[in-house]
Every structure is written in C-alpha cells, then in structure tokens.
C-alpha positions, 0 to 999 in steps of 0.5 A: 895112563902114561905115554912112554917111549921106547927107545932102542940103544941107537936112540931110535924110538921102537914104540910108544907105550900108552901104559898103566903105572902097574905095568909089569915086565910081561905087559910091557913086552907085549905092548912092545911087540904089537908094534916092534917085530923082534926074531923069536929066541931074541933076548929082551931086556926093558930099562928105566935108566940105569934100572933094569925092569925086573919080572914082579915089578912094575913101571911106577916101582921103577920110578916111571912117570910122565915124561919118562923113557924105556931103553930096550936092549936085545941080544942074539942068545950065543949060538953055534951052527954045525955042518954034518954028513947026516945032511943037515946043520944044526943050531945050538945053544953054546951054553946050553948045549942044547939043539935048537934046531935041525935045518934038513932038506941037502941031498948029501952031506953039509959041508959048511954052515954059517950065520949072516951077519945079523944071525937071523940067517944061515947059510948051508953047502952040500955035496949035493951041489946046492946051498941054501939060505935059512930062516934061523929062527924057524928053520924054514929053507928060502932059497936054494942056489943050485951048481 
C-alpha cells in the first residue's frame, strides 16, 4: 500500500490516497472523491508530475512510489447560459451545443441569466418580477427574490 497525497494546483492537499501500485484512473478518482466534493460535470484530470494518468493505466505505470504526489486539476466544461420568453434559461455545452439543463420555474419571460463567479451558480430575472439563484449543476431553484 502507498500513501499518496493529492494535491490541488494551489498546493493544497485535497486527499490522501492509501492506494494499491495498480491503481487505475477510475480507483483513483473514486478514492479522491470520498474525501473531496467536486460539482458533478467538473472535469477531472490526475498527474504525476508532468504525466498525466491516463484511463488503462495504472500508479506504478506512471512511476508513482512511496514518497510520490498526485496534482488534481479540475476545470468547469465551457458553458453558456441563455435567457428565453418561454420562461426559462437553459445551459449549455458551447462546444457540444448540447442542452444541459432547463431551469424552469419564472412566471413570465426570463430576461437575463448569468453564472456566478465560480459557475456553480445562476442567477435568472424575469418579468414576473423575481430573480433566482440556482444550483447549475442540478437545476434546482434556492431562492427566490421578489420585487
């Protein structure tokens, strides 16, 4: 067994690995995220220095031993957020074109929607005269400001 940190791009330590040499990319990322909450639809890459831990490999092919660090990079996918008069907003995958999600709930058309600063958050106004904040991962509506 080895212990293996995790550490994320700003040099904290997100996890600590008691892991097997075969280890591949699918038990490592489920050994990460028992101890680390990444937003679902994050995107997930595991280094070992300048190697990148590939699907069909495994720690001891990437030269990971005792005393050795995993870096754990994550990145938001590139989204768009649109405002409609169908009374929604909707996600989407910019690349992809595909929709994500629908955030439904406004009484009237959506005027405006943007992310947070982080994107794990939208927030909608309507001329129903409300705004809301959403979960952007799950679509689930948290508040409702009203005029």
């Amino acid at each position: 067994m080895l212990r293996v940190p995790v550490f994320s791009l700003a040099g904290e330590e997100v996890a600590s690995l008691t892991a097997k040499s075969w280890w591949g990319l699918s038990e490592v990322l489920a050994a990460i995220r028992e101890q680390h909450v990444m937003e679902s639809g994050v995107q997930v890459r595991v280094f070992h220095g300048p190697s990148k831990l590939l699907a069909g490999s495994s720690l001891a092919e990437l030269g990971v031993a005792a005393g050795s660090h995993l870096t754990l990079v994550t990145h938001q996918p590139c989204r768009l957020v649109t405002a409609s008069a169908d009374r929604t907003a909707r996600i989407w995958d910019s690349i992809s074109g595909e929709c994500l999600k629908i955030l439904e709930g406004h009484e009237g058309a959506v005027h405006s929607a943007v992310f947070s600063q982080g994107g794990f958050h939208v927030a909608t106004a309507s001329s129903d005269r409300t705004a809301k904040l959403w979960h952007a991962a799950s679509g689930e509506c948290l508040h409702t400001l009203e005029s």
